[in-house]
MILUM-994340 format. One line per 4 residues: their letters; for each residue z, y, x of C-alpha. Coordinates in steps of 0.5 Angstrom, whole numbers, plus 500, padded with zeros to 3 digits. Layout:
BEGIN
A> Z/Y/X ~ ... .
END
This chain:
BEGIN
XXXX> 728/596/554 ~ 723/602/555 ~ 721/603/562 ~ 715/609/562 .
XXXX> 711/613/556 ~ 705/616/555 ~ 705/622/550 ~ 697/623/547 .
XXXX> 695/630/545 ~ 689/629/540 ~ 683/634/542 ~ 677/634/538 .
XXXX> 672/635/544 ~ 673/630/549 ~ 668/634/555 ~ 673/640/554 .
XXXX> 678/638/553 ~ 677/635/560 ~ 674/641/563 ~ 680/645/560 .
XXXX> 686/641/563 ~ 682/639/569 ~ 678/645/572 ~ 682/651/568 .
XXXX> 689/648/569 ~ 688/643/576 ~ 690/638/572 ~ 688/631/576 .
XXXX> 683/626/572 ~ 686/618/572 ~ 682/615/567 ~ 676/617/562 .
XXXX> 672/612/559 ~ 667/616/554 ~ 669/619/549 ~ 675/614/547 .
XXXX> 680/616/552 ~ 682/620/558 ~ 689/622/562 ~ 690/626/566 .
XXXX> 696/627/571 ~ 700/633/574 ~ 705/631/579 ~ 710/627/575 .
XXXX> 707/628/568 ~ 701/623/567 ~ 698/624/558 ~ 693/622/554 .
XXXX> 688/625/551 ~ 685/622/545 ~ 680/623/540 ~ 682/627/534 .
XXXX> 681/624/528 ~ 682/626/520 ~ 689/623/520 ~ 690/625/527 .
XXXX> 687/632/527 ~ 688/637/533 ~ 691/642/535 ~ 697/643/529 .
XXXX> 701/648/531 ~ 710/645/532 ~ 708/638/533 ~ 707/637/540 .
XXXX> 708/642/545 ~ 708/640/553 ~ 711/644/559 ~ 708/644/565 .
XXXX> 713/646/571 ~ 710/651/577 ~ 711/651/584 ~ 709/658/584 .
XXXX> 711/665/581 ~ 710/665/573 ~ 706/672/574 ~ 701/669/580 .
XXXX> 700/662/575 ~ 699/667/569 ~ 694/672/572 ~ 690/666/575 .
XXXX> 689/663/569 ~ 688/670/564 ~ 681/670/570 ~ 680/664/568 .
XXXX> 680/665/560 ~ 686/663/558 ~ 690/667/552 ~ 698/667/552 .
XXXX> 702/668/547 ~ 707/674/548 ~ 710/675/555 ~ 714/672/559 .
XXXX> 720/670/556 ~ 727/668/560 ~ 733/664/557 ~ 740/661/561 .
XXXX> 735/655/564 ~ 729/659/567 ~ 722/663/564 ~ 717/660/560 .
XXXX> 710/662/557 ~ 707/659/551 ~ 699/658/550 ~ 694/653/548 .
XXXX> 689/649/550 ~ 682/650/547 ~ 684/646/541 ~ 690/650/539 .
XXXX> 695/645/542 ~ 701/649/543 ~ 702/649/552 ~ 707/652/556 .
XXXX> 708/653/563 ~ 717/654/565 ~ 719/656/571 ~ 726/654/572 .
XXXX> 733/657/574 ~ 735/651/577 ~ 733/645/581 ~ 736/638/581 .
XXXX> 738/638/588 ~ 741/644/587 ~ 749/643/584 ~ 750/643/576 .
XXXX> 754/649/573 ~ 761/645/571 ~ 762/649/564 ~ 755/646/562 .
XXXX> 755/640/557 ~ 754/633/561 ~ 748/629/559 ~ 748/622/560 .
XXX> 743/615/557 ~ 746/611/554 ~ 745/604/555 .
END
């Protein structure tokens, strides 16, 4: 029944926000037309970027946020990204799955980088629950 998805983050400025997740973040730009929409690309992870309205404002903290997974250590992503302005939110945290920062993106929607314990070529812990869709 559902064969793909887009999650859309609502941003009170369209030229920033592409900047932000473009030239701070690296992120691949695949549309944009004006000030209506843009999305933008990273890998596999693809969302849109939308104009903030008053029923969608940006930046409300708890209702979205998005991971970004790294391919290079965590401290190296953090440093670069603290030259280029970005502000963190505490320090690296750590749990049985990997490490993960949290910061926000120039609306205050909340934004994390995780770097995983794990990778899915690699063989699953058998003590740990399985996971399975259901159809």
């Amino acid at each position: 029944m559902i064969s793909g998805g887009l999650p859309n983050m609502f941003v009170a400025d369209m030229d920033r926000a592409v900047k932000f997740y473009t030239e701070v973040l690296g992120m691949k730009l695949e549309y944009r037309f004006g000030n209506h929409w843009a999305q933008v690309r990273s890998g596999d992870l693809s969302f849109g970027l939308h104009p903030a309205s008053a029923e969608n404002p940006a930046g409300r903290n708890g209702s979205i946020t998005i991971g970004f997974r790294v391919s290079e250590p965590l401290e190296d992503v953090v440093g670069k990204l603290e030259s280029k302005g970005v502000k963190f939110h505490g320090t690296i945290m750590e749990d049985r799955g990997g490490r993960f920062i949290y910061f926000d993106d120039p609306d205050g929607n909340r934004l994390h980088f995780f770097e995983p314990k794990w990778s899915p070529a690699e063989h699953r812990d058998e003590s740990e629950p399985s996971y399975q869709l259901v159809s």
